[in-house]
C-alpha positions as CSV (number, residue, x, y, z in Angstrom):
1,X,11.7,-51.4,-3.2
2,X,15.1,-50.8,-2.0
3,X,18.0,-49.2,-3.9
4,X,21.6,-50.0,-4.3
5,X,23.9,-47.6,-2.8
6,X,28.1,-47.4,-3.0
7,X,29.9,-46.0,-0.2
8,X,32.8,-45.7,1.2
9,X,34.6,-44.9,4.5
10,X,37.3,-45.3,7.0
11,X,37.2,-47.9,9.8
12,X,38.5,-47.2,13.2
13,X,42.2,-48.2,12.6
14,X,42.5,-46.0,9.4
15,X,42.1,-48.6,7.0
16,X,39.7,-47.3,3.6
17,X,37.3,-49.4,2.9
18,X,33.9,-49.3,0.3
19,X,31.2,-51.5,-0.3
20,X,27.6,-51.6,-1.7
21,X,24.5,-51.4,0.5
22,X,20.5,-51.9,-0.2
23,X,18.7,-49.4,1.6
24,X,15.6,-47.4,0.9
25,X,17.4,-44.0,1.9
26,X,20.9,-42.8,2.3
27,X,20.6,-42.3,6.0
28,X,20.1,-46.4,6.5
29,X,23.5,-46.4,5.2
30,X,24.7,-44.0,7.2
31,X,23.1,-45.7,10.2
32,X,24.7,-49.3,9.4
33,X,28.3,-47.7,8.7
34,X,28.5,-45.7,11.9
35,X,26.8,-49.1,14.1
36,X,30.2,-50.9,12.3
37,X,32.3,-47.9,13.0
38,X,33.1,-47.0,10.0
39,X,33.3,-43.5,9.0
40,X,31.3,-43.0,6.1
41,X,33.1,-40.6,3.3
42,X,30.9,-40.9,0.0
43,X,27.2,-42.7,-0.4
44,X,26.5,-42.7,-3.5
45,X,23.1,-43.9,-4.9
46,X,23.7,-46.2,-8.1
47,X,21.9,-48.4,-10.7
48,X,22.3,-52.4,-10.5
49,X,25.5,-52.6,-12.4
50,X,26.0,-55.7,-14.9
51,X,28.8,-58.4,-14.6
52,X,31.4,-58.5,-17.4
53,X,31.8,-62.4,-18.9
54,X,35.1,-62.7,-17.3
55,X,33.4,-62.4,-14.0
56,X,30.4,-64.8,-15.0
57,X,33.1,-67.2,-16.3
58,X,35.1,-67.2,-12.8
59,X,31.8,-67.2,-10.7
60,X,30.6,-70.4,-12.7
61,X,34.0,-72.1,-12.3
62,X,34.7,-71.4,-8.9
63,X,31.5,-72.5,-7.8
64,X,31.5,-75.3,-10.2
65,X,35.4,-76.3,-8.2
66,X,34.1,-75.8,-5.0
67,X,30.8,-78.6,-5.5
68,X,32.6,-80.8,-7.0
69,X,35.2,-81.0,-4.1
70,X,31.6,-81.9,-1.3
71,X,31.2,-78.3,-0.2
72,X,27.7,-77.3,0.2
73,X,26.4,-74.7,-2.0
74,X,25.5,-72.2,1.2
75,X,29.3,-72.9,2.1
76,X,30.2,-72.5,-1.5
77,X,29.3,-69.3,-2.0
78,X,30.4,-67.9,1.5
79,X,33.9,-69.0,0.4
80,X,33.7,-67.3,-2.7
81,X,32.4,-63.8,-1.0
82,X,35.3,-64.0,1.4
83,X,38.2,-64.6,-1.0
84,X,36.4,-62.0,-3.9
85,X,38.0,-59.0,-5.1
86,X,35.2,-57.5,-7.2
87,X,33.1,-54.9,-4.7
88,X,29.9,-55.4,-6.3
89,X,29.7,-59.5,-7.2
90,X,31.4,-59.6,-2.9
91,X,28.2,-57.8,-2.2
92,X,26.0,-60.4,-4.2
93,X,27.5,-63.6,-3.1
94,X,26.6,-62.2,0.5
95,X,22.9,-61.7,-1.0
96,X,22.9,-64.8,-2.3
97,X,24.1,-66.7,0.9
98,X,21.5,-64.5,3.1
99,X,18.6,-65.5,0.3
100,X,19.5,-69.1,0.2
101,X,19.5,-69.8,4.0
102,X,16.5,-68.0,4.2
103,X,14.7,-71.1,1.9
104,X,15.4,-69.6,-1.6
105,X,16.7,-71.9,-4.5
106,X,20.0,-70.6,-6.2
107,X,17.9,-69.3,-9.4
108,X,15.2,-67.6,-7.1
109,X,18.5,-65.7,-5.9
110,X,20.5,-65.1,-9.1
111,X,16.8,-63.9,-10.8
112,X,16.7,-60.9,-7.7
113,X,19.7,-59.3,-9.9
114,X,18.5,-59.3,-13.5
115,X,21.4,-56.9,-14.6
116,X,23.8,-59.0,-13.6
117,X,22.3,-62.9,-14.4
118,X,20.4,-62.4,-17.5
119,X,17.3,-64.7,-17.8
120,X,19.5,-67.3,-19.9
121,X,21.5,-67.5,-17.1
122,X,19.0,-68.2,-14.5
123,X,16.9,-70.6,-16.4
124,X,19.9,-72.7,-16.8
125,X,20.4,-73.1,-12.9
126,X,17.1,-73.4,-12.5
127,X,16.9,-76.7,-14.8
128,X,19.9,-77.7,-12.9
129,X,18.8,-77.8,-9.7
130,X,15.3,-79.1,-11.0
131,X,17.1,-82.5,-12.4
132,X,19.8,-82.5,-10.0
133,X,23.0,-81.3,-13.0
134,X,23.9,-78.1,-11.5
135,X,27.6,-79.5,-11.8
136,X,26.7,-79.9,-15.7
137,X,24.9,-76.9,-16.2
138,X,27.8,-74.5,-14.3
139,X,30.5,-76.4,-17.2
140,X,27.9,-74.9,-19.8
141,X,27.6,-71.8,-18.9
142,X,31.4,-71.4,-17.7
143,X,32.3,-72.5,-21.5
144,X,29.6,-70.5,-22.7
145,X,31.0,-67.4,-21.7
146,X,34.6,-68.3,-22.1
147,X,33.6,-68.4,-25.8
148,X,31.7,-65.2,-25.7
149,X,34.3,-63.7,-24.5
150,X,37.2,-65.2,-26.5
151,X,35.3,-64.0,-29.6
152,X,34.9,-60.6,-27.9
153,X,38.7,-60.5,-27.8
154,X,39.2,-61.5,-31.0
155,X,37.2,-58.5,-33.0
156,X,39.1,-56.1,-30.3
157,X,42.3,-57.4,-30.9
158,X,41.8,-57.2,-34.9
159,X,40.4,-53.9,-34.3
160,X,42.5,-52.2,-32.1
161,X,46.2,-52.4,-34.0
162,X,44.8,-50.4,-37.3
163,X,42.9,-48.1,-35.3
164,X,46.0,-47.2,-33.0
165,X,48.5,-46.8,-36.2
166,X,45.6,-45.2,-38.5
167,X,45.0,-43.0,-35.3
168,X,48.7,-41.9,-34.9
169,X,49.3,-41.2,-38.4
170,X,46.6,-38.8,-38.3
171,X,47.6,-37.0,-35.3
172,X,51.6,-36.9,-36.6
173,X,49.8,-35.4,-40.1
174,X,47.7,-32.9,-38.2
175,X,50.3,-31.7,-35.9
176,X,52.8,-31.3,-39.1
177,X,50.2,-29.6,-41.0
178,X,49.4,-26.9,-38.1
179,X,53.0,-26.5,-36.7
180,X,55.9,-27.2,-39.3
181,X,54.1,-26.5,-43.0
182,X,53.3,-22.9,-41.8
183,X,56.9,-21.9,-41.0
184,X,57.5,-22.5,-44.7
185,X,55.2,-19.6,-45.8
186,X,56.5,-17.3,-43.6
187,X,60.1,-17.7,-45.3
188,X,58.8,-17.3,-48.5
189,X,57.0,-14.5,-47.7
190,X,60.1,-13.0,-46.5
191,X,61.5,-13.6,-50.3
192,X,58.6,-12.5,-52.0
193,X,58.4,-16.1,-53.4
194,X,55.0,-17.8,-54.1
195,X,54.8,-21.7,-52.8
196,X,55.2,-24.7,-54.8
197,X,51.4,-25.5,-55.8
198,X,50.9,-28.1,-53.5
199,X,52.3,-26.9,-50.6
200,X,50.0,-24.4,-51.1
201,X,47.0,-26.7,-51.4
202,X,48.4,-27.5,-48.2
203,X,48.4,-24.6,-47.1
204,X,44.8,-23.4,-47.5
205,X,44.0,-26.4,-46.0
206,X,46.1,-25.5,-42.8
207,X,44.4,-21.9,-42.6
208,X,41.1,-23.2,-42.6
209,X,41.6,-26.4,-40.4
210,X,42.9,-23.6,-37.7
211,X,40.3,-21.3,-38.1
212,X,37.5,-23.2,-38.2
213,X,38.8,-26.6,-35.8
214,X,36.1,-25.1,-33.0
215,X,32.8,-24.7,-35.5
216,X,34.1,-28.3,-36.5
217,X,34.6,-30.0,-33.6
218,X,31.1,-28.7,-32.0
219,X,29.1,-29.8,-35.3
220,X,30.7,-33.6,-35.3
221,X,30.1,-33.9,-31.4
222,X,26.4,-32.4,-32.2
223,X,26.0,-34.7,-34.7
224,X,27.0,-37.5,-32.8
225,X,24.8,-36.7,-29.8
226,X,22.0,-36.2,-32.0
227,X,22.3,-39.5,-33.5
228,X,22.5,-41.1,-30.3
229,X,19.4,-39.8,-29.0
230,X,17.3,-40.4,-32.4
231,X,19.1,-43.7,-32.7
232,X,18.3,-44.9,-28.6
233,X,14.7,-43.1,-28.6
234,X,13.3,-43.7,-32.3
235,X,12.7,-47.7,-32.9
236,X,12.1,-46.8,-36.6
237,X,15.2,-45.2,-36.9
238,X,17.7,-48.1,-34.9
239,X,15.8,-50.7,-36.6
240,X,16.8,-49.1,-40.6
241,X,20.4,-48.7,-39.3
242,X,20.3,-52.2,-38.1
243,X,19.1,-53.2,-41.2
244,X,21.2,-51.1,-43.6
245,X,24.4,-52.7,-41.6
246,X,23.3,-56.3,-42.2
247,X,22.8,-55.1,-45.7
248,X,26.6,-54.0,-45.8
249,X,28.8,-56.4,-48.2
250,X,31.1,-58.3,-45.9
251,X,30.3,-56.1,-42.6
252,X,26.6,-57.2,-42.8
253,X,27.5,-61.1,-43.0
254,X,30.1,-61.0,-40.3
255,X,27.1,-59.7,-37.6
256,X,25.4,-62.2,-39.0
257,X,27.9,-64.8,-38.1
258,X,28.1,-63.5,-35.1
259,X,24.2,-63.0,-34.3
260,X,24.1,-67.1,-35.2
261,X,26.6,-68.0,-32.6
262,X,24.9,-66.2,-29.9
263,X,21.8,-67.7,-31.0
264,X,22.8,-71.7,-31.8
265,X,24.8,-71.5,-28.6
266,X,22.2,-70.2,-26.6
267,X,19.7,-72.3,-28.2
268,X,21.6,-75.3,-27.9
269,X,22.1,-75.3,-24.5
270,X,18.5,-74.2,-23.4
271,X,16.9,-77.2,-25.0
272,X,19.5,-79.6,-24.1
273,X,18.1,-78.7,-20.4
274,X,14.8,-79.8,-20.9
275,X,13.4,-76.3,-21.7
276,X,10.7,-76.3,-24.6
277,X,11.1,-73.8,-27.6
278,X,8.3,-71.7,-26.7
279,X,10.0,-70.7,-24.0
280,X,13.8,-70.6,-25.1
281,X,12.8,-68.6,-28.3
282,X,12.0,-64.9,-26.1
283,X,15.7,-65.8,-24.3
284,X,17.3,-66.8,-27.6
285,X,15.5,-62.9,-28.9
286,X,16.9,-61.2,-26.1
287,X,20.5,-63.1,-26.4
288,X,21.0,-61.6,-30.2
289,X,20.3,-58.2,-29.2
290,X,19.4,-57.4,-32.5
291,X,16.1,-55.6,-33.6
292,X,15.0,-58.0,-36.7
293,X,16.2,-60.9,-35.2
294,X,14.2,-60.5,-31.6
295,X,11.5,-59.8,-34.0
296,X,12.2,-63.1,-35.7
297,X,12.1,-64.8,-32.5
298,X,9.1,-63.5,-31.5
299,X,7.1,-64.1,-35.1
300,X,8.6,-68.3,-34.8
301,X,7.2,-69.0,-31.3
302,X,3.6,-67.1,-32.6
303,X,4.4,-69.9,-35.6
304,X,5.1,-72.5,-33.5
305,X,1.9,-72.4,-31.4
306,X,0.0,-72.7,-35.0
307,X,1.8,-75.9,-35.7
308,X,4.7,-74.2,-38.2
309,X,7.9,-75.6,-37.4
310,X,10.9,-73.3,-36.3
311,X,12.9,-73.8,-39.9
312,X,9.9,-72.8,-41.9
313,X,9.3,-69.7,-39.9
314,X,12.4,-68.4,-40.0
315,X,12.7,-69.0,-43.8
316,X,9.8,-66.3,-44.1
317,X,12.6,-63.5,-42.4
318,X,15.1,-64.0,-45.2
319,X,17.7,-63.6,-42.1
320,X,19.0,-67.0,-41.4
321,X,21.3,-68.5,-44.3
322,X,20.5,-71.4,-46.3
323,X,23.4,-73.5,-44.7
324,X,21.8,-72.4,-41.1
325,X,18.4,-73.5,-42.1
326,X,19.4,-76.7,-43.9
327,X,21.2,-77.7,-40.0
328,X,18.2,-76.7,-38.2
329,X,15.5,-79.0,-40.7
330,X,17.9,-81.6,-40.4
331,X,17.8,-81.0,-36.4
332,X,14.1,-80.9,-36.5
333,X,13.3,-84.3,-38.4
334,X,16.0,-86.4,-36.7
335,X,15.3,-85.1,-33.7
336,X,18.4,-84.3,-32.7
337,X,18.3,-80.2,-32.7
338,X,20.1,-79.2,-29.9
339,X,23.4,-81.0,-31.5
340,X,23.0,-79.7,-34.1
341,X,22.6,-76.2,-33.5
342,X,25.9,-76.4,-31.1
343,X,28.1,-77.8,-34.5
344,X,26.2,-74.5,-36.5
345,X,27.7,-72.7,-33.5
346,X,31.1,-73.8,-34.0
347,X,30.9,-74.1,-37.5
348,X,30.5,-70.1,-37.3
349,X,32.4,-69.3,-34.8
350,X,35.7,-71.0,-36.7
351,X,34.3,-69.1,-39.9
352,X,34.2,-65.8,-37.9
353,X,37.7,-66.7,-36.1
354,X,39.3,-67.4,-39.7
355,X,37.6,-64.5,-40.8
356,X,39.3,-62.1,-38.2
357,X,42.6,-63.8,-38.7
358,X,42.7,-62.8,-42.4
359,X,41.5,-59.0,-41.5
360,X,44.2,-59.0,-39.2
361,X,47.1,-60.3,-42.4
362,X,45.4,-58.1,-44.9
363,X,45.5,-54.7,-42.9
364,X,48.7,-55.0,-41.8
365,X,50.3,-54.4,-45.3
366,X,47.2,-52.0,-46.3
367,X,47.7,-49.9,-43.7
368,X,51.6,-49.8,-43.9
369,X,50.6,-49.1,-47.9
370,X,48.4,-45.8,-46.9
371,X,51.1,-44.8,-43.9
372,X,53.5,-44.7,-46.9
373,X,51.2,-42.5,-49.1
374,X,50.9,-40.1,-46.4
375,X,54.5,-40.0,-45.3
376,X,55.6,-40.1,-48.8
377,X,52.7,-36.7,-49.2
378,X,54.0,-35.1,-46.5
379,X,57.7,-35.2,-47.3
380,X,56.9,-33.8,-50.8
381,X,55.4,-31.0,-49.0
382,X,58.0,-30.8,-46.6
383,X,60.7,-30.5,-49.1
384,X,59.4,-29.4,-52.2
385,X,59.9,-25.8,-50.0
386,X,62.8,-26.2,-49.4
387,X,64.4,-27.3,-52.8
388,X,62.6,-24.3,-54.3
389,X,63.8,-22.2,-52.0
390,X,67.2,-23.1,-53.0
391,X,67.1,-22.2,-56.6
392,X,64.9,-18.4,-55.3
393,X,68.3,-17.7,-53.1
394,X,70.9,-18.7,-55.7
């Protein structure tokens, strides 16, 4: 089986240039570069790298523009490799164009990079060109992934501003604590005076933040690797932390929410293209990327091929909530379960959007509260020196 290689060179008029090759060794690449004089500088064996959403979302729409306007889909994607900015999805559209002359169909081709079309991808093409609605199914999946990635955006952007201020305040506190409070001792010192109590409190905690900073930092990084590797290598252990963060108050329900839009969404669409729930259901597990719920997944379709239908079996999980399963029984009797998982997905998603926007209002003020209490801390410590000092000289 080949493997995917990065290099890059130098081409006869100086110009830098780097790519992505399949070769079985590094020498085939070495081979190709010099027969396109090109001066190889670095090869570089890699894994398939994945696609970010943004680029999905551009792919879909680009190619969705460009067959809607009569070009053929061999011409399509030709276009799009020679106007494409991102190294490795240029290297893939010229895959794709070299698979698809050769007689392959547009799924067969996307499925031949699994890290970068996941199987929900490539079962939705597939059912496209099958009934002849790759138009419609490209709108899909660009949408879906414009959502995914708005929501993505979202918890960033509602994360990021408290982390950045919390972050700085701690760094300003710690630099204050190690540089300027220390001077103070040494004054008093020279005055035989002892330090206000709490600068003193301070102080201890000073001395032993600067001798001990190195045993500290080592055991928190140790820890941290450690968890890493019992959390990636122990399925016992990822699957109680999983569990314990779902059982979080308000943390737990928000992965929820947003484990139910990946899910409805994903769900939605798959059956809406003709696909059966016995085989949407191992997709829809691997969309959530979540331990319990690809376990879910996996327990309904086993249900479903003993006659259960897919609301009673996920009742047994306890994972779904009651609003979510009342939708999906409605869905199953009237037949009509694709809609109505897409309006659970919006219903969610507004619930998790709403949910971020008051995060975002709430911290503000709480974190310009605790900013206020530390400042205010520090300038007691600051000065309460000082003001001492004062009365020791007079």
């Amino acid at each position: 089986m080949p493997r995917l290689f990065f290099w890059h060179g130098i081409n006869c008029l100086g110009e830098p240039l780097q790519g992505y090759m399949e070769a079985q060794r590094k020498t085939e690449v070495k081979r190709y570069l010099y027969a396109h004089t090109i001066l190889p500088r670095k090869i570089k064996k890699q894994y398939y790298p994945k696609i970010k959403d943004l680029q999905l979302t551009l792919f879909c729409k680009q190619l969705l523009n460009l067959l809607n306007a009569g070009v053929s889909l061999v011409q399509a994607l030709s276009l799009m490799q020679q106007t494409q900015s991102h190294i490795y999805l240029k290297f893939i559209l010229e895959k794709l164009v070299q698979h698809i002359a050769s007689g392959m169909t547009l799924a067969e081709s996307l499925n031949q990079y699994p890290r970068a079309f996941n199987t929900f991808f490539c079962h939705l093409i597939k059912a496209g060109e099958q009934s002849a609605t790759l138009t419609q199914m490209l709108t899909r999946l660009s949408d879906y992934f414009t959502s995914r990635m708005i929501l993505r955006q979202n918890i960033k952007k509602a994360c990021t501003y408290p982390a950045v201020i919390f972050g700085t305040g701690i760094c300003i506190t710690l630099i204050l604590l190690v540089r300027v409070v220390p001077e103070f001792e040494a004054i008093f010192q020279q005055f035989n005076a002892p330090l206000p109590w709490l600068t003193a409190c301070i102080m201890t905690l000073s001395n032993h933040l600067k001798a001990s900073w190195m045993k500290l930092s080592i055991i928190s990084v140790g820890c941290s690797f450690g968890f890493y590797v019992v959390y990636t290598r122990q399925p016992i252990v990822k699957q109680r932390f999983n569990l314990w963060l779902l059982s979080l108050p308000g943390i737990g329900r928000f992965i929820q929410k947003t484990i139910l839009v990946r899910f409805s969404s994903t769900f939605s669409i798959l059956l809406s293209a003709g696909m059966s729930m016995l085989d949407i259901l191992p997709i829809a597990a691997e969309i959530t990327a979540h331990p319990y719920y690809r376990q879910a997944c996996e327990n309904a379709r086993n249900d479903l091929l003993q006659g259960l239908q897919l609301t009673e079996s996920f009742i047994k999980t306890h994972l779904f909530p009651e609003l979510a399963l009342y939708m999906m029984k409605i869905g199953e009797e009237t037949g009509e379960l694709d809609s109505m998982l897409q309006k659970m997905a919006e219903y969610y998603q507004a619930e998790i959007n709403l949910t971020l926007d008051t995060l975002s209002r709430l911290l503000e003020p709480l974190i310009m509260a605790l900013l206020g209490i530390l400042i205010g801390g520090l300038v007691m410590v600051l000065y309460l020196p000082v003001l001492t000092l004062g009365s020791i000289i007079s």
